[in-house]
N, C-alpha and C positions, 0 to 999 in steps of 0.2 A: 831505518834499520828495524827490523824486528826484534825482539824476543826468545828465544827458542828454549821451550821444555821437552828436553829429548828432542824427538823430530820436527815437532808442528810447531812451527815459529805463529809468536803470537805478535799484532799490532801493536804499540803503544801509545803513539801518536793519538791524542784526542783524548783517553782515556783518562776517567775520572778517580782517584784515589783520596779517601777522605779527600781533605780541603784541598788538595792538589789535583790540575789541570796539566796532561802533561802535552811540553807546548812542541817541542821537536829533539831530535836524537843530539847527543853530543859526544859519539864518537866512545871511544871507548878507556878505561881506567889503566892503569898499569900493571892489573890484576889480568887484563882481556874482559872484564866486565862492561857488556853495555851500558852509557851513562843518559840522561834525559835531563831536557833542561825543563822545569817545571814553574807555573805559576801559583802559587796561594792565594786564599782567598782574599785574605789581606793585603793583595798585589805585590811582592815580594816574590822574587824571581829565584831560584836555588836549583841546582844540580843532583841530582840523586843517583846510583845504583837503581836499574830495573829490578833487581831482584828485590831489594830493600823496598818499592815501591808494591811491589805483588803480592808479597807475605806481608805486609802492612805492618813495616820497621818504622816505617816514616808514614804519618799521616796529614802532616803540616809542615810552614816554614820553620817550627820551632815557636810560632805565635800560641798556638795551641797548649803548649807546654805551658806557655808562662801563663794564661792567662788560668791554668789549672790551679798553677803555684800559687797564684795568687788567693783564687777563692779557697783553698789549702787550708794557708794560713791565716786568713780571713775568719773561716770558722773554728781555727786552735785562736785566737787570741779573741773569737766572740764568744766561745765556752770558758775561757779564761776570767774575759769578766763578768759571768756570772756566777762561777765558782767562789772566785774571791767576795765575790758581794753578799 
């Protein structure tokens, strides 16, 4: 399946979005939105919205997120303990 913006229907198939490979079509949402099945880079397979994928709503399986959170908080509790010291 393609994509379509207006007329000109775009590929998807192949196409790289941040850490997302998208790997073939999966039919469509309940909305009529086309859905993709995707791999990340952390091998982690996940479904997405093509549009969510174009306008870059989603750039990961969600690994990305966490490992944001993490160094987040990483640097509020490494200013922490220098504050306090």
């Amino acid at each position: 399946m393609t994509e379509t913006r207006g007329r000109k229907p775009v590929e998807m198939v192949g196409k790289r979005f941040g850490k997302l490979l998208v790997k073939e079509d999966a039919g469509k949402n309940n909305k009529g939105r086309l859905l993709y099945k995707c791999i990340c880079d952390c091998g982690k397979e996940k479904t997405f919205e093509g549009t969510a994928l174009r306008f870059g709503s989603v750039i990961s399986c969600g690994c990305q997120l966490k490992k944001n959170r993490a160094a987040y908080f990483k640097g509020i509790l490494k200013n922490e303990a220098t504050v306090d010291a």
